[in-house]
MISE-38833 format. One record per residue (C-alpha): y, x negated, z. Coordinates in Angstrom, 1 decimal. Layout:
// MISE-38833
[node [Y X Z]]
...
//
This chain:
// MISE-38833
[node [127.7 -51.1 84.5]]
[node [127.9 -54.7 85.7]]
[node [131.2 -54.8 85.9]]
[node [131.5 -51.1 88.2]]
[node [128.7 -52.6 90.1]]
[node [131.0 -55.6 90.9]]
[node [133.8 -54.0 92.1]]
[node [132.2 -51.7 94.0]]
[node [130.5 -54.0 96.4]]
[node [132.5 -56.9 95.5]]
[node [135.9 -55.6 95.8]]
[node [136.9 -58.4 98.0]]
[node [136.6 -61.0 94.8]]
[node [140.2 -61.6 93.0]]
[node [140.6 -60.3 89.2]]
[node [139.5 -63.7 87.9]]
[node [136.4 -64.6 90.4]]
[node [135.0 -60.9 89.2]]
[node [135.1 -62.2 85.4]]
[node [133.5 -65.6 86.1]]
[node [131.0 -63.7 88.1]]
[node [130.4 -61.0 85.2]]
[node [130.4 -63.8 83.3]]
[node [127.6 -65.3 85.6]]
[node [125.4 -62.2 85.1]]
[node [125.9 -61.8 81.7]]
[node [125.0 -65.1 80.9]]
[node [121.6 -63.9 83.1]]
[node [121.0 -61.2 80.0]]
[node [121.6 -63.4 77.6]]
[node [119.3 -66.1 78.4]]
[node [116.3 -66.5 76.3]]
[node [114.2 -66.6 79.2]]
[node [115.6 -63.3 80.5]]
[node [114.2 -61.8 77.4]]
[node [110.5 -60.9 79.6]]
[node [113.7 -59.2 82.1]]
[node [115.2 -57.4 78.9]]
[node [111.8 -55.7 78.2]]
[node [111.1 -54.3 81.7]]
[node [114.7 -53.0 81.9]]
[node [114.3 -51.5 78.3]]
[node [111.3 -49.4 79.8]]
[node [112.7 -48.8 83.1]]
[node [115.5 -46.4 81.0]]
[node [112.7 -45.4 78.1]]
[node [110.7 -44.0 81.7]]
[node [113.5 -42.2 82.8]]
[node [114.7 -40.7 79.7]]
[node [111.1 -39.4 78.9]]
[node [111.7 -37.8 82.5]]
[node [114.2 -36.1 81.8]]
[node [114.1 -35.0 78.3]]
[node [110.5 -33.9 79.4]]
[node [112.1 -30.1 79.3]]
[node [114.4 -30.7 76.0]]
[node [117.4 -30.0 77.6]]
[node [120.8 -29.7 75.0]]
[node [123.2 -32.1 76.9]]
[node [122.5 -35.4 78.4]]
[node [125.2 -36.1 81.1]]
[node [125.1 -39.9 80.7]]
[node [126.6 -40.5 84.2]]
[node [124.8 -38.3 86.2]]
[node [121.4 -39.9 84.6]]
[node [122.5 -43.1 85.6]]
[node [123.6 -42.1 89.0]]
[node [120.9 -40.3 90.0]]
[node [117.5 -40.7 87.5]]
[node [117.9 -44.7 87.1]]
[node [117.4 -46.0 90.6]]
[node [115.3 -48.5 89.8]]
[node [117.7 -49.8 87.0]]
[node [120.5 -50.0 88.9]]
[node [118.6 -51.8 91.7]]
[node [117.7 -54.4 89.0]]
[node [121.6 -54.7 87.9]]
[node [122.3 -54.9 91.5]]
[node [119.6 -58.0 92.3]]
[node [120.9 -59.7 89.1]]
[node [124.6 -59.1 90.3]]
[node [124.0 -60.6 93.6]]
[node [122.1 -63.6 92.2]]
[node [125.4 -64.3 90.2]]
[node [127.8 -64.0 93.2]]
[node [125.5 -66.5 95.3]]
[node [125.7 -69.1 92.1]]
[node [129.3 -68.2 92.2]]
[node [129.4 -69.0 95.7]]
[node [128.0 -71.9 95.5]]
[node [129.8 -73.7 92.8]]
[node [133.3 -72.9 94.4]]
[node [132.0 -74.7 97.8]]
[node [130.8 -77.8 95.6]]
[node [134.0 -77.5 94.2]]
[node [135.6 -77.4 97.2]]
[node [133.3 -79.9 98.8]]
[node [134.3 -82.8 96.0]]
[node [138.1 -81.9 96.0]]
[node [137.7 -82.6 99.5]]
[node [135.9 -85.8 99.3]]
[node [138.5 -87.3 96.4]]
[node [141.2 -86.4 98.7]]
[node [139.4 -88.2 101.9]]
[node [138.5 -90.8 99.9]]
[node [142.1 -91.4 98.0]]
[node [143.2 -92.1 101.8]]
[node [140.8 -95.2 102.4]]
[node [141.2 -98.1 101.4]]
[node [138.6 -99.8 98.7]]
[node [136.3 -101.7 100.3]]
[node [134.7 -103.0 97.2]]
[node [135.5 -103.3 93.7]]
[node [133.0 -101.5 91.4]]
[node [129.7 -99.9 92.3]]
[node [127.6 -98.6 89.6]]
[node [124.7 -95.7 89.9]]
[node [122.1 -95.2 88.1]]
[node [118.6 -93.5 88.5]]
[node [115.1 -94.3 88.3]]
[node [112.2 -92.7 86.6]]
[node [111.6 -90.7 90.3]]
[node [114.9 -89.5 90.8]]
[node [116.3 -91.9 93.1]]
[node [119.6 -93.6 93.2]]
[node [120.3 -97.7 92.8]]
[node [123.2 -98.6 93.8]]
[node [124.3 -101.9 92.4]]
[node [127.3 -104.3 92.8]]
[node [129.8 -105.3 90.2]]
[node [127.0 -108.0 89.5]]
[node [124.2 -105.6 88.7]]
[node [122.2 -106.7 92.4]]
[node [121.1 -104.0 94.1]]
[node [123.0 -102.7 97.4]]
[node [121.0 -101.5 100.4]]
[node [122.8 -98.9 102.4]]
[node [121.1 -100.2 105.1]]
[node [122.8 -103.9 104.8]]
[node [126.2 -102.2 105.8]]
[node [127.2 -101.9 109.2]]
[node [127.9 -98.3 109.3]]
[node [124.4 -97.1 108.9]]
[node [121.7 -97.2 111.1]]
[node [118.1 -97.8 110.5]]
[node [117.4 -94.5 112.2]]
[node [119.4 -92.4 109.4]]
[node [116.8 -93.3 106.6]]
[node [113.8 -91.4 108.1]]
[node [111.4 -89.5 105.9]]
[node [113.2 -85.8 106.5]]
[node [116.5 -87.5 105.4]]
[node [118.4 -86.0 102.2]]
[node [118.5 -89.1 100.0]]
[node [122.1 -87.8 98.2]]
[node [123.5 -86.7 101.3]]
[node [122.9 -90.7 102.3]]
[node [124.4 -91.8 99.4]]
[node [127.6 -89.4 99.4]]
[node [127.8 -90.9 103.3]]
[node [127.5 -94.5 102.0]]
[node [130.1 -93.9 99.0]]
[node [132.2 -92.3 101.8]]
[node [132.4 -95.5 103.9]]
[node [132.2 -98.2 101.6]]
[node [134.9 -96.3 99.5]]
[node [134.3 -98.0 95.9]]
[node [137.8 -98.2 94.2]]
[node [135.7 -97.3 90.9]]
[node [132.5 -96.2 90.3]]
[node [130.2 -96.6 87.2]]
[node [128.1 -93.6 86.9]]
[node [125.4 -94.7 84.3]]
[node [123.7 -92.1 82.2]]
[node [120.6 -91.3 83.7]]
[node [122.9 -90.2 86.8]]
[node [124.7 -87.6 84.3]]
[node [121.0 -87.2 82.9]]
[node [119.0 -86.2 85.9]]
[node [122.2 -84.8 87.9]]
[node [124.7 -83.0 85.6]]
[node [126.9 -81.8 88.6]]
[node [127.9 -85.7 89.8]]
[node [129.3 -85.9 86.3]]
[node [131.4 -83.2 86.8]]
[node [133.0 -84.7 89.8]]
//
């Protein structure tokens, strides 16, 4: 059902970015935390069939219930289908996003040596020299006070810093694959 719903109002997608995006929605059933999910669409189609078989009719035309008795089921299939295309979505731009950035970054010329990251028990980056002292993104030239305000996006700072400073290796320590599995996978 799934997979109809997909290429019906995602025909656009390629043969493959439909299976990693069934994929995506199956995983959705499967999860253990789906299960409360699993139980309302087990009665949504328990509600319909009691509707129908109400009269005890001989033949049960599987299609035509779906199509026209399980609205609510299919709207449910549809919200879970759309969820998986926007996580789709998303992981091919931040795919997209780092093969970009390794290929801007393969141009420049290292600035420095070795930078290691690591996190601390809020969340936050330190950046740290081949020495292990800590590097302030505000010390280098490129940044201006003015870009570490309150609203600013901490990780979109540090990608900008990593950008300029262009590291010709960096140490990701493992609270940074800990806290933020994604960098890893960069």
């Amino acid at each position: 059902l799934l997979y109809d719903l997909l290429r019906f109002y995602y025909f656009y997608f390629g043969k493959e970015e439909r299976q990693e995006i069934l994929a995506l929605a199956c995983r959705d059933f499967e999860r253990e935390s789906f299960s409360p999910r699993r139980e309302f669409h087990r009665g949504l189609v328990e509600r319909s069939l009691r509707a129908y078989l109400g009269g005890s009719p001989v033949h049960l035309n599987i299609e035509g219930f779906y199509n026209f008795r399980m609205h609510d089921f299919r709207r449910e299939l549809r919200r879970v289908l759309d969820g998986a295309v926007d996580i789709y979505l998303a992981e091919r731009e931040y795919r997209e996003f780092v093969r970009l950035l390794k290929y801007f970054l393969n141009l420049q010329q290292p600035r420095i040596e070795l930078l290691h990251l690591s996190v601390d028990s809020k969340g936050r980056f330190q950046v740290m020299d081949r020495r292990f002292e800590r590097v302030d993104p505000r010390d280098w030239e490129e940044f201006a006070i003015a870009d570490f305000d309150e609203e600013s996006d901490y990780e979109d700072i540090l990608v900008s810093m990593l950008v300029s400073v262009a590291p010709r290796r960096i140490m990701l320590h493992q609270s940074v694959s800990a806290r933020y599995p994604q960098i890893g996978r960069a």
